[in-house]
C-alpha positions in Angstrom: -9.9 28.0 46.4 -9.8 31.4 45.2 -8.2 32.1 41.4 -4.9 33.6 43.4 -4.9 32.8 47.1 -2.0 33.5 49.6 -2.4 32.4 53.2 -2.7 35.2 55.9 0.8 34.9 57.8 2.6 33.3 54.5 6.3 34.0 54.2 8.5 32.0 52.7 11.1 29.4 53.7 13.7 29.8 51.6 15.0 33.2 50.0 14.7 34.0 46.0 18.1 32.3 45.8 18.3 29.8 47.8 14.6 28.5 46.3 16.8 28.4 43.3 19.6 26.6 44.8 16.8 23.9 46.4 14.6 23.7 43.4 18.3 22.2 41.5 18.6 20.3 44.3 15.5 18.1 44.7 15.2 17.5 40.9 18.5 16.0 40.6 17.4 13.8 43.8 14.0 12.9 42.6 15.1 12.0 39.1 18.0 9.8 40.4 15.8 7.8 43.2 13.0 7.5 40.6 15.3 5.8 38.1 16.5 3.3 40.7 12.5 2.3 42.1 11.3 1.9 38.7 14.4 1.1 36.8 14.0 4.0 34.2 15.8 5.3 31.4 16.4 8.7 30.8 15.5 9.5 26.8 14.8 12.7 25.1 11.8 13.9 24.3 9.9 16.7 21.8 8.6 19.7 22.7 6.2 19.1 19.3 4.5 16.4 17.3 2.9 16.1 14.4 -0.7 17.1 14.4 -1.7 14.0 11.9 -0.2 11.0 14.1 -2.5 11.0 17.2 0.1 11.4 19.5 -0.7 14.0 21.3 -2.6 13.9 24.6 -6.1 15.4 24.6 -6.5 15.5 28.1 -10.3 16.3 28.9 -10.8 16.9 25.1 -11.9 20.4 25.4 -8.2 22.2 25.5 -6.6 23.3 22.5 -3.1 22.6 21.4 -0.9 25.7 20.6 -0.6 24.4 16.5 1.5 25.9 13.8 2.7 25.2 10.3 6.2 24.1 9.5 6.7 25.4 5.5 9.8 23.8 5.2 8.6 20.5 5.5 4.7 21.3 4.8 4.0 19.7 7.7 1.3 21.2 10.8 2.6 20.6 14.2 1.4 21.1 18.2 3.0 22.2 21.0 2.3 18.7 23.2 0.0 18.9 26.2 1.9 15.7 27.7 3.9 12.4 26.2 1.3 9.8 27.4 1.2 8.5 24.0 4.2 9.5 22.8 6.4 7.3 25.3 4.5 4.2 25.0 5.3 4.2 21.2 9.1 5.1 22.1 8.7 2.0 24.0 8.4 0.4 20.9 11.0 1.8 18.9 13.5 1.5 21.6 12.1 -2.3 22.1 12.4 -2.2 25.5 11.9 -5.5 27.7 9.4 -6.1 30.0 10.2 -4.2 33.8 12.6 -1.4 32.1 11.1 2.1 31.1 12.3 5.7 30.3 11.9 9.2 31.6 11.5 12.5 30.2 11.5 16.2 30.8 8.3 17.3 29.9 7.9 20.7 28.7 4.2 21.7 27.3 2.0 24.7 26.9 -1.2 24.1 28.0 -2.9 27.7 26.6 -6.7 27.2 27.8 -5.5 26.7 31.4 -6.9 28.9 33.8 -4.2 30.1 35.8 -4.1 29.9 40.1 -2.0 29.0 42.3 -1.7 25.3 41.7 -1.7 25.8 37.8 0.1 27.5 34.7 0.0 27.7 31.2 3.5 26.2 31.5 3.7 22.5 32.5 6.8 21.1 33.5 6.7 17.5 34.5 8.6 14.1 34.7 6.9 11.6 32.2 8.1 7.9 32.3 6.5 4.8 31.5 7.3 1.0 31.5 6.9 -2.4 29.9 4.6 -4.8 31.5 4.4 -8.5 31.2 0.6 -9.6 30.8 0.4 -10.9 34.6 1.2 -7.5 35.7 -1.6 -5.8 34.1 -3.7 -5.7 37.4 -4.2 -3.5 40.4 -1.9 -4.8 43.1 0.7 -4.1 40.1 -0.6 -0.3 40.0 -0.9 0.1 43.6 3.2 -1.1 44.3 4.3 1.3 41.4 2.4 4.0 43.7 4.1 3.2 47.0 7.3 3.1 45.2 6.9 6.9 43.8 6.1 7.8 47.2 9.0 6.0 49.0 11.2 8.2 46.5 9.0 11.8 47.3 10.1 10.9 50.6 13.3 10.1 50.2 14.0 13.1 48.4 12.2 15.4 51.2 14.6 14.1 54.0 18.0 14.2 51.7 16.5 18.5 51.3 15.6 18.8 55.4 20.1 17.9 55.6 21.1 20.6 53.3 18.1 23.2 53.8 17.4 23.2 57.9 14.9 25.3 57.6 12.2 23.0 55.4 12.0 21.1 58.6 9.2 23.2 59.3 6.7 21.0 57.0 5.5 18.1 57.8 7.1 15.2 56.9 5.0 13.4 53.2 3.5 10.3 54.8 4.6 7.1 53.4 1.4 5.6 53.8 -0.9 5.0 50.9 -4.3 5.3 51.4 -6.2 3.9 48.2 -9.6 4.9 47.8 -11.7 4.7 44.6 -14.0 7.9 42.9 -16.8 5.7 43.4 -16.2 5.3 47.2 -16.0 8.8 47.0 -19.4 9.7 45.5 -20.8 6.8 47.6 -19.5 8.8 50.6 -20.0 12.7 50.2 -22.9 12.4 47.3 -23.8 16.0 47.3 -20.1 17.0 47.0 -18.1 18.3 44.2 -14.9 15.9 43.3 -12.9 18.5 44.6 -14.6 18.7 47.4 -14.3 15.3 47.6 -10.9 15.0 47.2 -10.4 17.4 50.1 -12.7 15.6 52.7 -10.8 12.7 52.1 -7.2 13.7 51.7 -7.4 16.0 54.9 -8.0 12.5 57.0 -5.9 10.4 54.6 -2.7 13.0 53.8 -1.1 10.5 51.2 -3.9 9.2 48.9 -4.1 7.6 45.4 -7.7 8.1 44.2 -8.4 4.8 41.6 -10.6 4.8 38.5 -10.9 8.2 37.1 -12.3 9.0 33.5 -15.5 6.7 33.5 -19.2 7.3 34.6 -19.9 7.3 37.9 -23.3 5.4 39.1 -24.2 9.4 39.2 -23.4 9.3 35.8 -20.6 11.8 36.0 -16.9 11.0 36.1 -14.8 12.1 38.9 -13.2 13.8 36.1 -12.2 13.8 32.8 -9.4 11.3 30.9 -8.4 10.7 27.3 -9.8 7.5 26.5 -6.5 6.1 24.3 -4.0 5.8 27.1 -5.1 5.3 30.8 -7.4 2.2 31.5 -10.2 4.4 33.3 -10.3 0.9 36.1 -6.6 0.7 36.3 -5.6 4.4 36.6 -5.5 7.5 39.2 -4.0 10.5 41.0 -1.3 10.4 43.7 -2.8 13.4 46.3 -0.8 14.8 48.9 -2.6 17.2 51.6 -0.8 20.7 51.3 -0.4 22.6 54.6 0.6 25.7 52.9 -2.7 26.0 50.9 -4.6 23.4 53.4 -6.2 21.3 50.3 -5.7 18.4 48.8 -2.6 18.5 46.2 -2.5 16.3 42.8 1.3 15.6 42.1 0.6 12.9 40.0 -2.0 11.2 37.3 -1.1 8.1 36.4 -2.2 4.2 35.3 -1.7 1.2 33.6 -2.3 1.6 29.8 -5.3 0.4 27.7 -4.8 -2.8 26.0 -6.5 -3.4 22.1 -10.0 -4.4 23.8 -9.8 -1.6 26.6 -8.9 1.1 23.8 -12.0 -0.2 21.5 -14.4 0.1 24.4 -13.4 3.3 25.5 -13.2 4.6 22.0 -16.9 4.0 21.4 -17.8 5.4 25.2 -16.3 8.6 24.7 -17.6 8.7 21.0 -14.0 9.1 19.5 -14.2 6.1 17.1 -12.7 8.8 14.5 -9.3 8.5 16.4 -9.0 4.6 15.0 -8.0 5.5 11.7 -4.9 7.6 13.9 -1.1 5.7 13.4 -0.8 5.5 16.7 -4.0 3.8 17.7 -3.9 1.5 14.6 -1.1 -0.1 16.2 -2.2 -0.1 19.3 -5.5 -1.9 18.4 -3.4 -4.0 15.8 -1.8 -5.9 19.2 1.9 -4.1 17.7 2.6 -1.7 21.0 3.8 -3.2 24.4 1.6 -3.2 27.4 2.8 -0.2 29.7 2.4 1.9 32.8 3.1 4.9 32.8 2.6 8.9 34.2 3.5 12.2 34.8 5.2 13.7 37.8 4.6 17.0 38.0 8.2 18.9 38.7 6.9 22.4 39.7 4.2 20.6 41.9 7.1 18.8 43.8 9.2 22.0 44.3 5.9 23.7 45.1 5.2 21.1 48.1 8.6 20.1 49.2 9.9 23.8 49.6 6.7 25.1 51.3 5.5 27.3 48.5 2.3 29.2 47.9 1.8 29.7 44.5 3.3 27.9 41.4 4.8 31.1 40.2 7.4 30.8 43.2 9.1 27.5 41.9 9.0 28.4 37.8 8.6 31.0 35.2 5.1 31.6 33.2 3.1 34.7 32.4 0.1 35.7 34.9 -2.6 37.8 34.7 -3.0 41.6 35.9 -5.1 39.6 39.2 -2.5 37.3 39.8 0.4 39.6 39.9 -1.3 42.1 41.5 -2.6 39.5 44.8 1.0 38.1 44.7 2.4 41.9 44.7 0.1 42.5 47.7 1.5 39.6 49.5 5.2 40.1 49.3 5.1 36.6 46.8 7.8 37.6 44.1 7.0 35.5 40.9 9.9 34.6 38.7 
């Protein structure tokens, strides 16, 4: 896909408005169904941690947090890039029981991001996590969680189709999980890139979760890159929907069952970030002290994006875009808020 890319023909559903009025809408659905599936909580959550605890997520481990000092309590903070470890230890301090779990808005900057049409500096997302009991640390665990955040994406879709007529021009999200792992992948389209991967497989398979993501490959490669101190890279993965708009796979969702003491040690030393041990947060967590979780991020502009037949991310929330971006959107009738 090209940096900015607007289908020839695109026009959109809804009006400025009325997006507005849907976008409202479908977030106050999805949240509430959610909440019932998984039996979440809803808890606050910060916009910024402290850069000395280790809580925040470094994502491929390339991107830099947006960091600043805080005189008043000589303290250096960062802008989060998600909650992944930040939940599980709330976990903790709420002592939550095994099956409940919270949810959060998720607000982060994200400021190496290159912006298209799928991403933003600006990340807005649902982040929730749960207690596990030991038994449940497994895949048929992972995969029923999945099919349970589908059932409420779908859900959600037909409540919108009563109140907006007009969505009914997208296909309905199919219900049906296809689960496939990155190494079937590879084993399939070796000469591919993992996007390219994702998109031979998703077009045939429009409801996918994509299993084990952050490990090498028997290429060598991972599928793609994952912090190694909160996903098990074997119990983890991305719900993808097929987008008709933009005719590509979609990822609304990374997600996974948590590393455990001897799953955080052996990732530590793969991804040569043993210096992260002597980190609060992952001296408890080798120490045995944090519960076993699952837990991920729902991406809220991604939703709106799919669920109202939208183009470009800029169409469902407000960010700052490039001369190029503005300029293709401009060209295309696309008003970004």
């Amino acid at each position: 896909m090209e940096k900015t890319y607007i289908p020839k023909g695109y026009s959109p559903l809804l009006n400025l408005y009325d997006t507005q009025k849907a976008i409202g809408l479908l977030k106050r659905l999805f949240e509430d169904i959610l909440c019932g599936a998984l039996q979440l909580r809803r808890v606050s959550a910060p916009l910024f941690v402290e850069a000395s605890t280790g809580l925040n997520d470094d994502l491929s481990g390339v991107e830099r947090p947006v960091s600043f000092d805080i005189p008043a309590a000589g303290r250096d903070a960062q802008v989060v890039h998600s909650l992944a470890k930040w939940k599980r230890m709330a976990l903790y301090r709420y002592q939550f029981s095994v099956g409940e779990g919270l949810y959060t808005d998720m607000n982060a900057v994200r400021r190496d991001e290159t912006p298209d049409n799928l991403h933003s500096i600006y990340v807005d997302q649902w982040d929730w996590e749960k207690v596990l009991a030991p038994r449940d640390r497994n895949r048929e665990y992972l995969m029923d969680t999945v099919r349970a955040i589908v059932r409420s994406i779908c859900t959600t879709q037909s409540t919108l189709l009563t109140v907006f007529p007009r969505l009914t021009a997208l296909p309905a999200v199919s219900p049906e999980v296809s689960f496939v792992t990155a190494q079937q992948l590879e084993d399939l389209w070796p000469d591919l890139s993992p996007k390219e991967r994702e998109n031979a497989y998703v077009r045939e398979h429009p409801t996918t979760f994509l299993m084990g993501i952050g490990g090498a490959l028997q290429s060598g490669r991972p599928h793609d890159g994952r912090a190694p101190d909160y996903d098990d890279w074997s119990l983890n993965g991305d719900i993808l929907l097929w987008n008709p708009v933009l005719n590509c796979a979609f990822e609304l969702s990374s997600m996974g069952i948590r590393v455990d003491p001897a799953t955080l040690d052996n990732q530590l030393a793969a991804a040569g970030c043993d210096s992260r041990r002597c980190l609060p947060f992952h001296r408890m967590l080798l120490a045995g002290k944090l519960p076993l979780t699952i837990g991920g991020g729902i991406g809220q502009s991604r939703l709106c994006m799919l669920l109202l037949g939208k183009a470009h991310i800029g169409e469902v929330q407000a960010s700052v875009w490039d001369e190029e971006t503005t300029a293709a959107c401009e060209a295309a009738g696309v008003v970004l808020l």
